[in-house]
N, C-alpha and C positions, 0 to 999 in steps of 0.2 A: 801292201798298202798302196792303193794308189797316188802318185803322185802327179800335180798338177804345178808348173810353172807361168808366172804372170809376167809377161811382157809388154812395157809401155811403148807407146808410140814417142820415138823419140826426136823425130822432127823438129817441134816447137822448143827443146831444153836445148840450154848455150850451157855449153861449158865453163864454168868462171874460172880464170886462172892469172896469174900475175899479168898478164899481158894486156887483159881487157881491161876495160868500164864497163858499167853499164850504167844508164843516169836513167831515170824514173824524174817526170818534170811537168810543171803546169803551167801552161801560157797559151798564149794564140797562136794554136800549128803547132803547139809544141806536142809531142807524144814521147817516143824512146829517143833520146837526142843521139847526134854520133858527136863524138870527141874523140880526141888522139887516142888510137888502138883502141878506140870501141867497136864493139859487136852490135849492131842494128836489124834486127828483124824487118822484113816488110810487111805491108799491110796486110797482106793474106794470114801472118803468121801472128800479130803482134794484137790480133785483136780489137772489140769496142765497146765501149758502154754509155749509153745517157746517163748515168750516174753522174752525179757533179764529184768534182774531185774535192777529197779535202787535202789536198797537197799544198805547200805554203812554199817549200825548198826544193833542191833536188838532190836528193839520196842519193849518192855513187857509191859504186862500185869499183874501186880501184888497188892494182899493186898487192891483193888479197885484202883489200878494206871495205869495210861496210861505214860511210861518213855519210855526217845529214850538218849542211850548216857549217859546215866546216872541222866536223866534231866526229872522231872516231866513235864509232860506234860496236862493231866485229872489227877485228884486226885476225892474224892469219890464219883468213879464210883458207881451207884445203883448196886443192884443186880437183875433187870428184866432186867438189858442187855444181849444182847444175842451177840453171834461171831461165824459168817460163815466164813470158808475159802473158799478162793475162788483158788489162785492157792500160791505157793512157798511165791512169795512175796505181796501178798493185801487180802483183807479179806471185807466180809460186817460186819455191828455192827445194832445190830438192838434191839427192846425191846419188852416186853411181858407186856398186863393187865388183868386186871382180869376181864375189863367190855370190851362189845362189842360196838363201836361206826364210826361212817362214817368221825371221826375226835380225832386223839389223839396227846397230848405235850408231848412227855417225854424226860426225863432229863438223860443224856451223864457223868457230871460231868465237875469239877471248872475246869477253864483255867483262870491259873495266869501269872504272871511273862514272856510273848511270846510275840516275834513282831507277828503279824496276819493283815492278808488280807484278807477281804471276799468282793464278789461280789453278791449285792444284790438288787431285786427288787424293786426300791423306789417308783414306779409309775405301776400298772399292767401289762405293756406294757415294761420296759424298765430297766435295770443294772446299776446302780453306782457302784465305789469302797469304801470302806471305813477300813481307817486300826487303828489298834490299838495294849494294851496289853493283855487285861483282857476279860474273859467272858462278860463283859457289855456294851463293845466295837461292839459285834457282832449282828447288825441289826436281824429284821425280816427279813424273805423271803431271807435268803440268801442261796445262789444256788452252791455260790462256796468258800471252806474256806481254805487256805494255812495259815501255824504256820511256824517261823522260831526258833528253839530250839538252843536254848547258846550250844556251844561245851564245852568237859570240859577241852580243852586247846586249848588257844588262838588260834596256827600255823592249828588246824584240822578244813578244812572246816565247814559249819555250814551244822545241818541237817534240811532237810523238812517235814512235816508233811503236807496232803493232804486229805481232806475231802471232798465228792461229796455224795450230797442228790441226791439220783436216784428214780427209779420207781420199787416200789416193786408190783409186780400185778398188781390191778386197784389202789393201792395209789401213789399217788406222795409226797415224801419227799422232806423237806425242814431245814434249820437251823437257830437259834436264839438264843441269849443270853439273861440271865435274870440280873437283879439288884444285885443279888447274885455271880453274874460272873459265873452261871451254865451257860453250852454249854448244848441247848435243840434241841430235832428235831421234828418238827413235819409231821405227815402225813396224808391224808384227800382223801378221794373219789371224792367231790363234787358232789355225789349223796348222800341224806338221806337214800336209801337204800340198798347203798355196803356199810357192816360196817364189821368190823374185830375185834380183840383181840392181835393180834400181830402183829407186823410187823420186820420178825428175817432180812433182808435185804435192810433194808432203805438207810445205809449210807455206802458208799464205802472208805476206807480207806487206804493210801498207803505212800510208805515216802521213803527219797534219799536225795542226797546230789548236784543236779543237780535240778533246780526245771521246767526248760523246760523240759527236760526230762522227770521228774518224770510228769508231766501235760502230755505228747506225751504217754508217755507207758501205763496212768493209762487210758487214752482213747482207746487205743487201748485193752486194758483186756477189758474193759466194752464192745466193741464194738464184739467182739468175745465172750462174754458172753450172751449180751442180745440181737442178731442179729436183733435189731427194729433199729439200725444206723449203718452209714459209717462214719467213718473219712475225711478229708479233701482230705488227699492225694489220694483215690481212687477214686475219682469222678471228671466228668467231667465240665470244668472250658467251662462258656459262652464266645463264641470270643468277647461281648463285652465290656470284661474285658479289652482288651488292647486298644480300643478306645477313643477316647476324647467325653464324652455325654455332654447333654444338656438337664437340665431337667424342665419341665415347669411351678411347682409349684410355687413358690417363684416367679416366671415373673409373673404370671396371677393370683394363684390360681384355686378357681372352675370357674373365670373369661375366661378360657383359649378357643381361637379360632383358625381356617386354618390363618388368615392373621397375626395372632400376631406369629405364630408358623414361616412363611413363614420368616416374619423381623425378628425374632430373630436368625434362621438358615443363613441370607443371611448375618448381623451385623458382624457374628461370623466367616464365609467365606471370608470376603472381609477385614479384619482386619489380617488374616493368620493361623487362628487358626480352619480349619475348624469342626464342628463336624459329628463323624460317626455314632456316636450312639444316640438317641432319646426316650426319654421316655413322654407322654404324659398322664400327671395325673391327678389325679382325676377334671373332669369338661365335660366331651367328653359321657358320659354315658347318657342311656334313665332312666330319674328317674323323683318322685315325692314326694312333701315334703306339707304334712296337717300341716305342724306347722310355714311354710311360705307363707303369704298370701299376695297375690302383694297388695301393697296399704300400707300394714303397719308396720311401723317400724320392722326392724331387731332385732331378738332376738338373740344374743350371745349363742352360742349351737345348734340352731336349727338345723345346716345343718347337726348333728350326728342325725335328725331322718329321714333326705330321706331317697327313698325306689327305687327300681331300678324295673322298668316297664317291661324291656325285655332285652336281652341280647344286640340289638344292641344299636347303636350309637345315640346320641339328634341329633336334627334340626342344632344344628351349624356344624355339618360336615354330615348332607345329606337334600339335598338339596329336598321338598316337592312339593314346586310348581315352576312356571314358571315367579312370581311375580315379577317386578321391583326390584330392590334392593338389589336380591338373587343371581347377578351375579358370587360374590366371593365366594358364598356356593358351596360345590363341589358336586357332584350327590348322591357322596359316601363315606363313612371312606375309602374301597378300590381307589375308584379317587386320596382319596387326599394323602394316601401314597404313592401310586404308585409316583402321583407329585413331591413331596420332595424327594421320592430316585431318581428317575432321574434330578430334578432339580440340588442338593447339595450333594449328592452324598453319600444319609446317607446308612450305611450298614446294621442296626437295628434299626427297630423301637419298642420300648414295649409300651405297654397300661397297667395305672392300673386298679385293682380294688381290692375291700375287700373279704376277706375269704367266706362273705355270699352274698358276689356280691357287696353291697354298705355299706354303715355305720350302716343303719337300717334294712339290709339282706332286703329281697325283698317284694314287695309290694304284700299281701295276696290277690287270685281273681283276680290278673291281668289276662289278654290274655297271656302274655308273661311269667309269672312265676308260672301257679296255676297250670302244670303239675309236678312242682317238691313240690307242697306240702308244700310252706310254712306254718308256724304256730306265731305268733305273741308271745314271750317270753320274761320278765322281768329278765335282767342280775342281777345277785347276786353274790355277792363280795366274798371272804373268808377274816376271821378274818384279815388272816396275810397282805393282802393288805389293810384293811382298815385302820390297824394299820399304813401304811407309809404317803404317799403322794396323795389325792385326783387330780381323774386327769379326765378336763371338758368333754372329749369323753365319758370317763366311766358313767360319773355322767348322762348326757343327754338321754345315751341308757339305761340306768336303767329306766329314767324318760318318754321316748319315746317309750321301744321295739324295738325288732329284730324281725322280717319275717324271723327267722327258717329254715333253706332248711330240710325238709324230709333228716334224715341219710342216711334212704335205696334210695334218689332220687340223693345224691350228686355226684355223678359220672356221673351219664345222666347226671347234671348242666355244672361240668369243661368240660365235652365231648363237651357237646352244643354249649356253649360259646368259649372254644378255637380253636373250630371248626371252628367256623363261624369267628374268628379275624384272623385265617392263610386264609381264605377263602378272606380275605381284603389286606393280601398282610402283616399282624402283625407279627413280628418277637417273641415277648417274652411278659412277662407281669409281674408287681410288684402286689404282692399280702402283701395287707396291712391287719391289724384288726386281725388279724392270733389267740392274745390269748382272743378273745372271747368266744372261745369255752367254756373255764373253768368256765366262770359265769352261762352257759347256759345247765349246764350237765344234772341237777337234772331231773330224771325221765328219761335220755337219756343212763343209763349206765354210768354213771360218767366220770367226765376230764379228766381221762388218755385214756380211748378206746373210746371217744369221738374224743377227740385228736389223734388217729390212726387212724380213720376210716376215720375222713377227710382228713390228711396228705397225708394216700396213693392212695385216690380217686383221690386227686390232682396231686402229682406226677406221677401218672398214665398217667392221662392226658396229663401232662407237657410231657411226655416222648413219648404221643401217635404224639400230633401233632405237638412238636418242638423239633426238631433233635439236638439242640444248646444246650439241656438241660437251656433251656432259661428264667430262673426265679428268680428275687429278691425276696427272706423274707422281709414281716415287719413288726413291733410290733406282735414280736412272740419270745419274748426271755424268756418264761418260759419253766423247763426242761420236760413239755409233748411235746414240740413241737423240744426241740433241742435233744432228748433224741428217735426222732422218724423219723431223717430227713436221709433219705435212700439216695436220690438223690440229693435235694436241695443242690447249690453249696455257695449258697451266700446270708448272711442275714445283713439286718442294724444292726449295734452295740452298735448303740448308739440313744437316744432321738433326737428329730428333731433339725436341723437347724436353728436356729431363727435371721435371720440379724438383727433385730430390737429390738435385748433387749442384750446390752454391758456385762452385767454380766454371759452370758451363751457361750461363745466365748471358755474361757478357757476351763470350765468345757466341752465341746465337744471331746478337744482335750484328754483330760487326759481320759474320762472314755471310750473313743473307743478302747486308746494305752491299760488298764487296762483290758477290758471286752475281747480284744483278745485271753488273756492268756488262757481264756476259749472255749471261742465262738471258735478260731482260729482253735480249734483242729479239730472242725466238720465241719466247713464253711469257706472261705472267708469273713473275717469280711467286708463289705461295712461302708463306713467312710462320704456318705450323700454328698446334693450337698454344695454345696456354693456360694457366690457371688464374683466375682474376683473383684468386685468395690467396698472395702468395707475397715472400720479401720483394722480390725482381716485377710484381705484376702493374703498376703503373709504366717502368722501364718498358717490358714487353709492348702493352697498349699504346704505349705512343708510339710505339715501333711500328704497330700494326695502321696508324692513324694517319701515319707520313710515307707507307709502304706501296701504298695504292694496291694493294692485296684485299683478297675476301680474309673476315675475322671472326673468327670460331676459337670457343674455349674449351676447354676441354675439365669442367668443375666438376666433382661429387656433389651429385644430390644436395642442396641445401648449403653447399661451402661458398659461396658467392662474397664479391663485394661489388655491392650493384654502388655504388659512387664512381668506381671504376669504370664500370659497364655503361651506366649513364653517359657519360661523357665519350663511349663510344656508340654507342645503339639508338636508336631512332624508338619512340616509342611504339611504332609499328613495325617493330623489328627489322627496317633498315640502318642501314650504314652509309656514313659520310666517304665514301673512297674516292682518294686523288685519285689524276689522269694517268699518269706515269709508274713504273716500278721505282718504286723508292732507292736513290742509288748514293754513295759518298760526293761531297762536295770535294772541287777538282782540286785544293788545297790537300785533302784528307789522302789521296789516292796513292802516295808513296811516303806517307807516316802509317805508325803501327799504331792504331787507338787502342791496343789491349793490355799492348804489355813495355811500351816506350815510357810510361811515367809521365809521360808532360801532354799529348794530346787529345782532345776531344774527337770525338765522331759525329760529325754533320752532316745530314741526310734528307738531301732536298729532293721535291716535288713542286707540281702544279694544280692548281684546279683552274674552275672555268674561268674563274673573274680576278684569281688574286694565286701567290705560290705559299707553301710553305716547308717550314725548315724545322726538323727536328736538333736537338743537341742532344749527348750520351756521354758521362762520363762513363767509360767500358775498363777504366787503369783500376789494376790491386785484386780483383775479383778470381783470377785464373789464366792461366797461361798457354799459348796454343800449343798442340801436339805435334811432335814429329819434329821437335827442336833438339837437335843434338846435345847444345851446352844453353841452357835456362841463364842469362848474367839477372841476378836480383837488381830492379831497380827498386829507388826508393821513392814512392808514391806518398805525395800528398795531400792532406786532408782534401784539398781541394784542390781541383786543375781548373786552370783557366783558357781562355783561348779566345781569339778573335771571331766576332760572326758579322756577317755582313749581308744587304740586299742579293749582293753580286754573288753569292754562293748560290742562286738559285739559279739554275741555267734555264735558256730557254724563256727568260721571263719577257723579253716584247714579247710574245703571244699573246701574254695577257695585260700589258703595258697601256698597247694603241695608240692613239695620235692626240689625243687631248691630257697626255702623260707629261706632269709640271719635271718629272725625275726624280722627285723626291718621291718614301715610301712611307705607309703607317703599319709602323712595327708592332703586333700586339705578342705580348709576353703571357703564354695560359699558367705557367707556375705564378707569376706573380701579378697578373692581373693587370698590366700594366700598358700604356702605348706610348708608343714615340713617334715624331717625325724625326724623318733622317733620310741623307742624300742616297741614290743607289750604291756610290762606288766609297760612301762612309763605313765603317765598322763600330762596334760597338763592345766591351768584354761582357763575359758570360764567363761565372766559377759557380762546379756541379760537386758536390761530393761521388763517393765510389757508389755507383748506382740511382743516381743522380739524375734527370732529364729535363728536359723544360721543351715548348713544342710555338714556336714561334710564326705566328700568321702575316704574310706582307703583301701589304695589298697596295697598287699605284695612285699616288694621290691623284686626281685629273681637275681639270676647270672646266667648269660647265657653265652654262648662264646665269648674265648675273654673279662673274668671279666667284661663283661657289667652289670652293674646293673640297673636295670629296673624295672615299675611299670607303667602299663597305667592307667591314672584318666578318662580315659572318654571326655564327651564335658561340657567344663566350664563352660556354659552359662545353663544349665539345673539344676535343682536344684539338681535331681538324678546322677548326670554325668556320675556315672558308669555304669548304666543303658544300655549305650547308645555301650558299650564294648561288641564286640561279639564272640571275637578269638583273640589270642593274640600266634604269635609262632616264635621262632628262628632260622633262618638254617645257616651254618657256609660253607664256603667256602675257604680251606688253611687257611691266613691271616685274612679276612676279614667274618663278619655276620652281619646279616638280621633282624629285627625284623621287622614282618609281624602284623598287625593291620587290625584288620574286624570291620565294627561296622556301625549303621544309625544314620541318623538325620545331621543336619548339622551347624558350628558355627567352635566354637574353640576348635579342639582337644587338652586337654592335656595332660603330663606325666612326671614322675620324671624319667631320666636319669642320672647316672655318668659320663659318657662322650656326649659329643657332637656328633651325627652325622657328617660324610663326606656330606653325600645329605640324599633328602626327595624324594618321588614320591607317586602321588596320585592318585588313579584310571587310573597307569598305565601309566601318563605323570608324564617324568622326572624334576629333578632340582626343584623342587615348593620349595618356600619361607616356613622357618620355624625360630623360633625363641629360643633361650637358655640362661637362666640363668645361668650359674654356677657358677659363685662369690654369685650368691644369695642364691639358693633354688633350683638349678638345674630342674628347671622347664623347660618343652621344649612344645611349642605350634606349632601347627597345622592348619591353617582354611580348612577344608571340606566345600564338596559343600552340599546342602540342596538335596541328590537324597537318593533314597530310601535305598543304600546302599554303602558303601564305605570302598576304602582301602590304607592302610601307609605301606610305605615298608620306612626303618629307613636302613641306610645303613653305616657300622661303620667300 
């Protein structure tokens, strides 16, 4: 076997050892400070960035200590750590051994006494949260780790500490705590032979007092560092993000057919919710499966060892022969989308499939697959996933094999294939199975250039033959593949959807709102379909309303609760979606909303003119996995908890200069509005599955002391959403507030005076209604057209 050794440049790594410091600092001329027995890099070596810093302290390094603020934070640090700077304010940390190996743990130092948060892979596929205090708190395979450090008086904000296991070379790091409460990291080739000695830039490391912030800058350093990704903001976002989808899993599974697809588009149309977007999953593909044999029982697993025959489409959507019975079969996959968009008037359709075509990559010898060279390969796990949560895909394709695409063939594959589905009339595609790659490296160059080489073969693709940049990530949330995504705009966030098992409802919502803070930076978190007919499905939907996500259901034929729906979908099949990935308010970020007993989960956003704020009670319902000892808390009926303007970050954006401070709080469970100060709170008690979805929008003055705030349309769970322009003109005595916005229902808004008259799209006098002994609410009804206008006339 050949073996290859990976040697880093070691110039830029300091050794850290009792003797040094090192200070990380922000001021005027400040960069790497020197202090007694510091180590100071020069300029050639210590790096630069236009990045603004979110540094607030100065993080030392000293005696084997890692202190921020005066506050231990790592205490004995080894001394084969090593410290790269990288620019002003972050640094890599990384460590030296003396043996050479394609997998090493080494140890960081104790973490005591810290709220911490880390985001870690419990399932090879997929991200939990889990927070705690102590080094013993922090899972394996964790990907992403935030510490919050005690200030050392009360009134001074608190500071962040920020830890990202990147890709140093061919290794990919990762992070773990031991029994000892040491912080370790490890990192691993996943080939036997890429082996190395060091790894001086494993862990990135950065800290603020801002922790969105500090999460936004410290990807953008990485992102300008290691030019293998883009961030969120640069890339271009699929139109079927703003669409109402339907996706077919859940209806059908691999059951899924033209006529069941036809009923469930026509259900969803004639109810008023029609959908634009379509995703038809896995069940539509040409495949083969030796481990299901018609005749005898079903084996649990087997369907992770099909194999995919050719790129095109099975028998149930092209029609073979001219037999009786094969009426409803369409000639073609082109026939039958071409059908449906002119039927129902969908404006995307995607198709899935897996990274290696199907679940058991492709069937070796076919007609249709043996010019790309498969090869039949036994997935192999790393320690750090076998250490969490066995998971039955995993387990089966180890037990069954993958059909291999040839490296050097996988680009002729995406080529072929997405060729030929634009060729059908296919708009995008969900590409599922994504971190297989990592089990599959050995002998291939190891899981991280494993993981680039397909990435970019794909996005290649993706970008040769759909102009929409038109593709879902799934099960690919390990950081060879988020660490590599150039183009890709939008990846699942979270583990699947499971209507049919009540204990995993919660746990959806919390670790999508949690794995954002991460994911968010580089993607579009997708937040999965759901059922609008279901116990959790208002939970779900407001989830989907505050996520700033595309929202696709995934219903049987006819099983609908269009009330539900309504209040998410546009009658022309759009959607209200925030600006933002939907992520936890900075209160929620080192409490457990699942399984603590006492806290709510608040999950703020923006729109253009106003923010909003979802609440969850997520307590009682189920318990996260890969918890050693479960302690029962006792949950009750009702949890309460504090909510406030100031849980929305980010809100000057939408504030501006004629903002009195004060906000109007509108309540969509109970219909209700408030004024109230930004930095006031309010309670809010949910029972177990519980939500309520809160719109606040900045009261401002405009002429003539009108004071004003549009809320949006009532009846949407987002209301604000729905607000597209909001302006004043004054005329001598008298002014104007002009109102833009879609969708149609009940506009409303907080006023301090009463309007003289209403007019709406332009016809005068229209019927409007005013509270002001109440709540100074003033409503609206709009008509259901694609756009509309309020002229308030005072």
């Amino acid at each position: 076997m050949l073996q290859t050794t990976v040697f880093f440049p070691s110039s830029r790594a300091l050794p850290l050892n009792i003797n040094h410091r090192i200070i990380f600092s922000r001021g005027r001329g400040c960069g790497w400070g020197r202090g007694r027995g510091s180590v100071r890099p020069n300029s050639s070596t210590s790096g630069s960035s236009n990045t603004a810093s979110p540094w607030s302290t100065k993080p030392v390094f000293e005696d084997g200590i890692l202190s921020v603020d005066g506050n231990d934070v790592l205490t004995h640090v080894p001394d084969n750590v090593v410290v790269t700077p990288l620019t002003d304010s972050s640094a890599f940390v990384g460590a030296t051994s003396q043996t050479a190996s394609s997998r090493h743990v080494f140890k960081l130092g104790l973490v005591r006494d810290v709220r911490l948060l880390s985001l870690f892979r419990f399932k090879l596929w997929w991200m939990i949260p889990r927070v705690g205090n102590t080094g013993s708190d922090i899972p394996v395979e964790t990907q992403m780790l935030l510490l919050q450090a005690k200030s050392a008086e009360e009134a001074t904000p608190p500071n962040y500490i920020l830890f990202l296991p990147v890709l140093d070379g061919e290794f990919r790091s990762s992070l773990q705590g031991n029994s000892s409460n040491e912080l370790e990291f490890c990192v691993e080739s996943g080939d036997p032979a890429i082996v190395t000695s060091q790894s001086p830039k494993a862990v990135f490391v950065n800290c603020g007092n801002h922790p969105f912030d500090l999460m936004k800058e410290s990807m953008k350093i990485l992102e300008k560092h290691f030019g293998t990704f883009f961030c969120r903001e640069s890339k271009q976002m699929p139109g079927m993000l703003d669409c109402f989808g339907w996706c077919t899993w859940d209806a059908f599974y691999q059951g899924v057919n033209p006529q069941g697809i036809r009923d469930g588009l026509k259900s969803l149309s004639e109810g008023g919710t029609p959908a634009k977007f379509l995703i038809i999953d896995d069940g539509w593909q040409d495949t083969s499966n030796e481990f299901q044999i018609e005749g005898e029982p079903f084996v649990d697993g087997s369907q992770f060892g099909g194999r995919l025959n050719s790129i095109q489409e099975n028998n149930k959507f092209r029609r073979t022969t001219n037999k009786e019975g094969e009426s409803e079969t369409p000639s073609s996959l082109k026939d039958f989308v071409s059908e449906i968009k002119g039927t129902f008037g969908l404006k995307y359709v995607y198709v899935w499939h897996a990274l290696l075509g199907y679940w058991g990559g492709l069937l070796p010898n076919a007609l249709g697959t043996k010019k790309y060279n498969p090869e039949l390969r036994y997935p192999v796990q790393s320690p750090g996933n076998l250490a969490n949560m066995r998971d039955l895909a995993m387990d089966c394709m180890e037990k069954y094999g993958v059909g291999t695409i040839d490296p050097a063939k996988v680009y002729q594959f995406y080529d072929d294939l997405h060729g030929y589905l634009v060729s059908q009339n296919v708009d995008g595609v969900k590409v599922d199975v994504q971190n297989i790659l990592e089990t599959i490296s050995a002998d291939l160059g190891g899981r991280v250039s494993l993981t680039r080489q397909f990435q970019q073969a794909l996005e290649k693709s993706i970008a040769t033959h759909f102009q929409d940049n038109s593709i879902i990530c799934c099960m690919g949330q390990n950081t060879d593949s988020i660490y590599h995504s150039k183009r890709s705009a939008i990846t699942r966030a979270s583990d699947d959807y499971y209507p049919k098992n009540p204990t995993t409802q919660t746990l959806h919502i919390a670790a999508v709102a949690f794995n954002s803070i991460f994911l968010g930076e580089v993607v579009l978190p997708d937040w999965d379909m759901f059922y609008s007919r279901h116990e959790a499905a208002e939970f779900h939907a407001a989830a989907r309303a505050v996520g700033g996500c595309g929202v696709y259901v995934s219903d049987k034929p006819g099983h609908h609760d269009f009330e539900i729906l309504k209040r998410l979908v546009l009658p022309d099949g759009s959607i209200l979606r925030a600006r933002f990935p939907g992520r936890p308010s900075r209160d929620c970020l080192f409490v457990d909303p699942v399984t603590d007993g006492k806290s709510l989960l608040k999950i703020w956003n923006l729109n253009k003119y106003n923010g909003v704020l979802g609440i969850f009670n997520c307590q009682g319902a189920g318990n996260w996995p890969c918890l050693e000892q479960v302690v029962p808390v006792e949950v009750s009926a009702e949890v309460s908890g504090k909510v406030t303007p100031a849980d929305i970050e980010y809100f000057d954006e939408v504030s501006g200069k004629l903002w009195t401070g004060d906000c109007a709080v509108y309540s969509f469970a109970k219909g209700r509005l408030s004024r109230l100060p930004k930095d006031k709170s309010f309670d809010v008690a949910l029972r177990v599955l519980q939500c309520d979805v809160f719109t606040v929008s900045p009261i401002k003055v405009y002429k003539q002391n009108i004071e004003f705030a549009a809320i949006g349309l009532l009846n949407m769970y987002n209301s604000g959403g729905a607000v597209e322009a909001v302006e004043c003109f004054s005329h001598n005595s008298s002014s104007e507030i002009h109102i833009k916005g879609r969708g149609g229902g009940s506009f409303g808004a907080y006023s301090s005076l009463k309007p003289k008259a209403c007019s709406v799209n332009s016809k005068d006098d229209e019927e409007f209604e005013f509270r002001d002994e109440d709540d100074n609410l003033l409503k609206v009804t709009v008509p259901a057209t694609t756009s509309w206008k309020i002229v308030l006339h005072y």
